[in-house]
DSSP file (Angstrom, degrees, kcal/mol; ACC not computed):
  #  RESIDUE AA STRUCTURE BP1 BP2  ACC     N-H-->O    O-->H-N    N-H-->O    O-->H-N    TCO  KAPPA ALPHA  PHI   PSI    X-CA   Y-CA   Z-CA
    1    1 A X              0   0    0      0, 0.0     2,-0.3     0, 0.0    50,-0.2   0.000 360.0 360.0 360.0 121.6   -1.1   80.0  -20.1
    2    2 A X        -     0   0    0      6,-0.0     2,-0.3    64,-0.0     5,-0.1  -0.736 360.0-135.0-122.6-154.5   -4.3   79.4  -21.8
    3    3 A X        -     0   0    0      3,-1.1     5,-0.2    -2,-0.3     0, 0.0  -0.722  26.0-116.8-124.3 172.7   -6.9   81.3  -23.5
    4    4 A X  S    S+     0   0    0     -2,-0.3    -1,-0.2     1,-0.2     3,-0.2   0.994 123.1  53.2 -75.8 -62.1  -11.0   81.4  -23.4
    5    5 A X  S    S+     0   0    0      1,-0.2     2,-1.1    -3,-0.1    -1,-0.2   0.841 119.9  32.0 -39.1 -69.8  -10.7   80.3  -27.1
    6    6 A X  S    S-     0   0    0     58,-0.1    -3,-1.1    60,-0.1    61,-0.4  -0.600  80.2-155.4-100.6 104.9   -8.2   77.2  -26.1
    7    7 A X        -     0   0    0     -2,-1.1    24,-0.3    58,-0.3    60,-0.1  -0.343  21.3 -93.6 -75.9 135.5   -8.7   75.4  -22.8
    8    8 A X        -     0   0    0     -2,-0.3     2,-0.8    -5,-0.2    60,-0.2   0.085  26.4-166.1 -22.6 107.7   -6.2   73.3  -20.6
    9    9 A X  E     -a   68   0A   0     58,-3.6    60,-1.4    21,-0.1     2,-0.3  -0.686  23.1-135.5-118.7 111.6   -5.9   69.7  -20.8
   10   10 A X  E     -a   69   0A   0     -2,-0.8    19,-0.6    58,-0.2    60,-0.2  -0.272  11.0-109.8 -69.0 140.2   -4.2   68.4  -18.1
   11   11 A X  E     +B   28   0B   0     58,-1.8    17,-0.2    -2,-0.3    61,-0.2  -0.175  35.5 169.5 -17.5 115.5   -1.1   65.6  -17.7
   12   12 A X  E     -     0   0B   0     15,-2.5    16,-0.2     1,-0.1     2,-0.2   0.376  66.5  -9.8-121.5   1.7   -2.8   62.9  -16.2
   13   13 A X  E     -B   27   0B   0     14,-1.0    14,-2.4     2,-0.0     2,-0.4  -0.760  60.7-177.5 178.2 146.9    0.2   60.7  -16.9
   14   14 A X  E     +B   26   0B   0     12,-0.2     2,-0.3    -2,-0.2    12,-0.3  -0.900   4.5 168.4-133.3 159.0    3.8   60.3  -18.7
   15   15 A X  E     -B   25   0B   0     10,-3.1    10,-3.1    -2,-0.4     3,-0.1  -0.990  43.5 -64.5-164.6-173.8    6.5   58.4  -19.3
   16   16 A X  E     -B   24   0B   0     -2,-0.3     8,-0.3     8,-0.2     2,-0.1  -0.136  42.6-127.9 -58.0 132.8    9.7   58.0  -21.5
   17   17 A X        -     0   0    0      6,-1.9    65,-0.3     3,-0.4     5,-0.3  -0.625  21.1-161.5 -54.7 149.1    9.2   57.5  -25.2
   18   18 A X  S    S+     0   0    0     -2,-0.1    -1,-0.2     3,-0.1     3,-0.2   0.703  87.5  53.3 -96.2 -13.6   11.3   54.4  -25.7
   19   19 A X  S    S+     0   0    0      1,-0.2     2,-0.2    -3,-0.1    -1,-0.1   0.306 115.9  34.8 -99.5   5.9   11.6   54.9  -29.4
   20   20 A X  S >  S-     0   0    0      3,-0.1     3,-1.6    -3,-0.0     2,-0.9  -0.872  85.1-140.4-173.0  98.7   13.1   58.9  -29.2
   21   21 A X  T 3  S+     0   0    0     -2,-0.2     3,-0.1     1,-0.2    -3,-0.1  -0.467  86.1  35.4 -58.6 112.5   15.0   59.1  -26.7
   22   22 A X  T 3  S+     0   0    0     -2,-0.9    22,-0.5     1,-0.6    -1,-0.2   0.242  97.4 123.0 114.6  -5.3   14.7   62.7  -24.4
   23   23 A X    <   -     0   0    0     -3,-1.6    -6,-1.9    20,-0.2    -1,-0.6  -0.495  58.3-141.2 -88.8-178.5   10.5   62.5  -25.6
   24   24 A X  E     -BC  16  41B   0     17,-0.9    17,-2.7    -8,-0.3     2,-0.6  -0.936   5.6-150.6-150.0 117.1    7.5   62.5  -23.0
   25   25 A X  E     -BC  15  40B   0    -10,-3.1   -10,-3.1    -2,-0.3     2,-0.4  -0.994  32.0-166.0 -99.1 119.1    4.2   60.0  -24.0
   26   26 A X  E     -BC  14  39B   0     13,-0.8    13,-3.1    -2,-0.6     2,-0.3  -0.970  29.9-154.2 -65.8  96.2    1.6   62.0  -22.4
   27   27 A X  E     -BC  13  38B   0    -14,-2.4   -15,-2.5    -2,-0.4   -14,-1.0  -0.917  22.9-165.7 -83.0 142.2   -2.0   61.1  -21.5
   28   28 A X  E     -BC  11  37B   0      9,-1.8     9,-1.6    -2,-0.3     2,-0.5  -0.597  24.1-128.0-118.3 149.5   -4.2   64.7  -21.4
   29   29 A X  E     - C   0  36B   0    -19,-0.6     2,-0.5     7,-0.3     7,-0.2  -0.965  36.7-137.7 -74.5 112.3   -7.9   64.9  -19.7
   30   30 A X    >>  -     0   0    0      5,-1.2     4,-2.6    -2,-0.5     3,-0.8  -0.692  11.2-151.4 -89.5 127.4   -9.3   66.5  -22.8
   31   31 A X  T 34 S+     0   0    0     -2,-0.5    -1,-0.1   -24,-0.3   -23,-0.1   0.547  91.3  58.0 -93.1  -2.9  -11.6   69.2  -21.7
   32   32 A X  T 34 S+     0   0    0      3,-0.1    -1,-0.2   -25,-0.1    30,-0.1   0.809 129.6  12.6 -89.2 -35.2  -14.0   68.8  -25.1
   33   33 A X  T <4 S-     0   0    0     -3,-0.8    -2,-0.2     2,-0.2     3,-0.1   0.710  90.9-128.6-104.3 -35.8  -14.6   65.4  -24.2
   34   34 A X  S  < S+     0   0    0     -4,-2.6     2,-0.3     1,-0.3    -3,-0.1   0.851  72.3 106.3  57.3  55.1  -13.5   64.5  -20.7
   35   35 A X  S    S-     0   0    0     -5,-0.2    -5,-1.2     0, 0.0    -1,-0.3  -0.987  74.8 -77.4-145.8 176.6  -11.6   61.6  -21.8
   36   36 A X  E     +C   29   0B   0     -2,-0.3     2,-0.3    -7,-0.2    -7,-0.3  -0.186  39.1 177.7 -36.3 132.7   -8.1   60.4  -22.3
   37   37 A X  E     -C   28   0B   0     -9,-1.6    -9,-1.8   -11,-0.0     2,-0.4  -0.935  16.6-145.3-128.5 146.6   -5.9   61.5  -25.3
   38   38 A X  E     +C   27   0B   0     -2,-0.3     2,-0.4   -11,-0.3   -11,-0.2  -0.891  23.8 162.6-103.1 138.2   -2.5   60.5  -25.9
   39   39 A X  E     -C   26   0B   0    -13,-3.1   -13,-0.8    -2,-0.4     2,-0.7  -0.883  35.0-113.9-154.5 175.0    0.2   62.7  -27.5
   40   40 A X  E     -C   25   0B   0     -2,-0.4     2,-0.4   -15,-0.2   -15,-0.2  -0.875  19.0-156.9-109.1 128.7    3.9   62.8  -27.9
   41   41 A X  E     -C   24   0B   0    -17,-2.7   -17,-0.9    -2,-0.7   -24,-0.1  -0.956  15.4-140.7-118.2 112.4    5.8   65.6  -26.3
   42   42 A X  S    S-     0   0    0     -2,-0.4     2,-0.2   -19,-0.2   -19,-0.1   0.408  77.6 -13.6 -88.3  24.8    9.4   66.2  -28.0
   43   43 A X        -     0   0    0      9,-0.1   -20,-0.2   -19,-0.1    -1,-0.1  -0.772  68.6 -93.4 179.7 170.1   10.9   66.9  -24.4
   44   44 A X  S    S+     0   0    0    -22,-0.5     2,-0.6    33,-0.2    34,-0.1   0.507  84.7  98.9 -43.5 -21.1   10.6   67.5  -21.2
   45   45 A X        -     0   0    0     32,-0.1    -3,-0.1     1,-0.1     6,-0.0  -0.637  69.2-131.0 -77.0  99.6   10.8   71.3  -21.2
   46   46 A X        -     0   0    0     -2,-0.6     6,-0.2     4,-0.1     5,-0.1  -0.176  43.8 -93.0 -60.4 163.4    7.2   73.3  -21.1
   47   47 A X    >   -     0   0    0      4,-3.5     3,-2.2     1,-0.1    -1,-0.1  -0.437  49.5 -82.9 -89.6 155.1    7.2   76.0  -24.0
   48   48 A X  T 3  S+     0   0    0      1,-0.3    -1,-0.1    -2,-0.1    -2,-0.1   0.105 131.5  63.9 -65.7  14.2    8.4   79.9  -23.1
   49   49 A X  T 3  S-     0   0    0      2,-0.3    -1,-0.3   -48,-0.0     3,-0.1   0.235 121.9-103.1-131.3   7.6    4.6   80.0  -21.8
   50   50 A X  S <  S+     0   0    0     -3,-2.2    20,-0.1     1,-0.3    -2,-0.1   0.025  90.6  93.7  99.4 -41.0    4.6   77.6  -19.2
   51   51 A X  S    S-     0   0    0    -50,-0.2    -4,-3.5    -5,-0.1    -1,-0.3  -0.144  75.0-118.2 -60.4 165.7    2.9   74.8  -21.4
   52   52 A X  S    S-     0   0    0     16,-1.0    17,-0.1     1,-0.3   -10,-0.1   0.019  73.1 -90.2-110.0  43.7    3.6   71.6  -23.9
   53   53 A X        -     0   0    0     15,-0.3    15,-1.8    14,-0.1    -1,-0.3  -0.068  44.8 -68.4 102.6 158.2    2.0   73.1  -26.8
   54   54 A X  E     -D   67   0C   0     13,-0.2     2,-0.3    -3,-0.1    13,-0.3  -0.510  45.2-170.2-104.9 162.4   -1.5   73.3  -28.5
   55   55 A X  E     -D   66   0C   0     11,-1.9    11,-3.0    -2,-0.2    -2,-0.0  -0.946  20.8-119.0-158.0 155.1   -2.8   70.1  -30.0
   56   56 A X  E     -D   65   0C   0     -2,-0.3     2,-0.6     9,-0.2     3,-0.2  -0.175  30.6-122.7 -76.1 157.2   -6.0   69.8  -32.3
   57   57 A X    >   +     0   0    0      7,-1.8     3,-0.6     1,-0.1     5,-0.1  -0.777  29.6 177.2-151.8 151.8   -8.8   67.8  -31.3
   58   58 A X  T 3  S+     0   0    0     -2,-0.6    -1,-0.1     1,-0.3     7,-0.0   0.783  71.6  80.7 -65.8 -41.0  -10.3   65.0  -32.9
   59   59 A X  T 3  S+     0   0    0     -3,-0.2    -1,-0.3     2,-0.1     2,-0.1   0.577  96.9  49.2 -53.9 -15.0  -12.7   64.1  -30.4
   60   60 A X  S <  S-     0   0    0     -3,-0.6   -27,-0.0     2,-0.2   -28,-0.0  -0.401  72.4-133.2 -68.3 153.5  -14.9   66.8  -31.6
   61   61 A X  S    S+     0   0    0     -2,-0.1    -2,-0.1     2,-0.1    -3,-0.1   0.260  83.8 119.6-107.1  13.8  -16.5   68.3  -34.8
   62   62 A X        -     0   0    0    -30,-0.1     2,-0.2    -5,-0.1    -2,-0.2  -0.200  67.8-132.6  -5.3 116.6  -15.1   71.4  -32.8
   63   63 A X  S    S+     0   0    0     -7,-0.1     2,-0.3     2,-0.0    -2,-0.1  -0.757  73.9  25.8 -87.8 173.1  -12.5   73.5  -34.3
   64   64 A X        -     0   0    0     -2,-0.2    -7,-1.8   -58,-0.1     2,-0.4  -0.742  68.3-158.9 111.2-136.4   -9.3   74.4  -32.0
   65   65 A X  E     -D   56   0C   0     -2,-0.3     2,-0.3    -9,-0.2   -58,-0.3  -0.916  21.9 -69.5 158.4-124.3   -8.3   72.2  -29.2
   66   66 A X  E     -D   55   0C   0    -11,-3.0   -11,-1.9    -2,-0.4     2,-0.5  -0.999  32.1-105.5-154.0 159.5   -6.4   72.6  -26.2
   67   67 A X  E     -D   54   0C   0    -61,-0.4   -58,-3.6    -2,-0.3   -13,-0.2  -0.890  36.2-117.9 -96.2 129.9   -2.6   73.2  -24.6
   68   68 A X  E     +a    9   0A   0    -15,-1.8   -16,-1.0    -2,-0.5     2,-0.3  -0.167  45.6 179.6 -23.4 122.0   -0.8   70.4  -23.1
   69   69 A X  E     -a   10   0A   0    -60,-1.4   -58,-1.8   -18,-0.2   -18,-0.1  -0.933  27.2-153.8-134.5-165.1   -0.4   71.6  -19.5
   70   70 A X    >   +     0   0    0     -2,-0.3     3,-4.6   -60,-0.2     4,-0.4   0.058  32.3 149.2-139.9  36.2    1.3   70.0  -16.2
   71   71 A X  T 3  S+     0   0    0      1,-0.3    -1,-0.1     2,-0.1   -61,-0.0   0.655  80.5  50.1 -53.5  -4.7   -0.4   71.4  -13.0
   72   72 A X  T 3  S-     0   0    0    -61,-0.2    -1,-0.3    -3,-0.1    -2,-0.0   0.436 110.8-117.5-108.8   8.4    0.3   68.2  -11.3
   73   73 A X    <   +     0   0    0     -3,-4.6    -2,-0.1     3,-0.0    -3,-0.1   0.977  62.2 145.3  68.1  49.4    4.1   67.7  -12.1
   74   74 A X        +     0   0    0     -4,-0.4     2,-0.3     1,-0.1   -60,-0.1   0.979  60.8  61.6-104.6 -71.0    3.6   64.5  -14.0
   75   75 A X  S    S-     0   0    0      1,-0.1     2,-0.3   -60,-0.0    -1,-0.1  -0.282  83.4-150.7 -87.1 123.4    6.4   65.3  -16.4
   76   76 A X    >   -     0   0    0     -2,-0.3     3,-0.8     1,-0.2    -1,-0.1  -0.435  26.8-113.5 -98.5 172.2    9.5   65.5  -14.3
   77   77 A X  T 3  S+     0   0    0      1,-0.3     2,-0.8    -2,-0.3   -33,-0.2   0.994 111.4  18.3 -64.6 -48.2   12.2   68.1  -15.9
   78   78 A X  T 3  S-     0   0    0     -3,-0.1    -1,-0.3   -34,-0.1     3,-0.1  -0.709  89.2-174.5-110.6  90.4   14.9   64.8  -16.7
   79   79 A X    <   -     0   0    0     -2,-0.8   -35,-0.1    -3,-0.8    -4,-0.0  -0.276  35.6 -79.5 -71.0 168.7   12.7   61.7  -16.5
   80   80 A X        -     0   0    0      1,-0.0     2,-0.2   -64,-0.0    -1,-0.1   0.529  39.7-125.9 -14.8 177.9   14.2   58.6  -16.7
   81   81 A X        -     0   0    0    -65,-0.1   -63,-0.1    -3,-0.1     3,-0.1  -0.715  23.9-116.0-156.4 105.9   15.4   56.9  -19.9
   82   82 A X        -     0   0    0    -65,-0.3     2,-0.3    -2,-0.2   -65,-0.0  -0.005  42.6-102.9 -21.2 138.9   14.3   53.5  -20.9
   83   83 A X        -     0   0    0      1,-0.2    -1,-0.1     2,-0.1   -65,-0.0  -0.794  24.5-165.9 -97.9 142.7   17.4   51.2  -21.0
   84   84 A X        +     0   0    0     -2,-0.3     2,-0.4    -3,-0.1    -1,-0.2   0.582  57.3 107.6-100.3  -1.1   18.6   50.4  -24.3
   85   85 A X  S    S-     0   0    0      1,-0.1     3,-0.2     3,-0.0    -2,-0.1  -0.584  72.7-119.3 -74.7 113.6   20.8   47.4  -22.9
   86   86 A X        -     0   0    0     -2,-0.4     2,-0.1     1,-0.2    -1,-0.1  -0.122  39.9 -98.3 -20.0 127.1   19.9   43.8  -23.5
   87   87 A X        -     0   0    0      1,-0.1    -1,-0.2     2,-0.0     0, 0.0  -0.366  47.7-105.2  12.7  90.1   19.2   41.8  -20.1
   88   88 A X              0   0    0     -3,-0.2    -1,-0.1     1,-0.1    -3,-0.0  -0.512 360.0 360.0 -64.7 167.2   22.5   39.8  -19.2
   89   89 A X              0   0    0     -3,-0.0    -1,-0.1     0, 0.0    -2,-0.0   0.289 360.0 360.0 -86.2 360.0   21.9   36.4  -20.0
């Protein structure tokens, strides 16, 4: 869900954090700019409103910003998990 004040930026790609494990690196289409932004998501799990949360943006001298959304299914509900195991030799 957003609002006229704060518009939608969608997931245009994710993947596992490698460095916090069960987080989501996120690129957004930023609807202020129309370019990439990157943000850190601290799981997989959209917020009780269907979104991953409002985030400022910079890219602007705007105030406000936008919510995280996923109309395309980019973040999948258990991604993967980087493996934290060496290569055998």
């Amino acid at each position: 869900m957003t609002t006229a004040r704060y518009p939608a930026a969608p997931i245009t790609s994710a993947r596992p954090n490698r460095d916090y494990p069960g987080a989501i690196i996120v690129t957004v289409s930023c609807p202020l700019c129309r370019k990439g932004h990157v943000h850190g998501l601290p799981s997989s799990q959209p917020d009780s409103d269907g979104t991953f949360g409002h985030r400022v943006a910079h890219c602007t001298d705007r105030r406000g910003g936008y919510y995280v959304t996923d109309p395309a299914g980019q973040v999948q509900a258990d991604p993967p998990q980087p493996s934290t195991t060496p290569p055998a030799a």
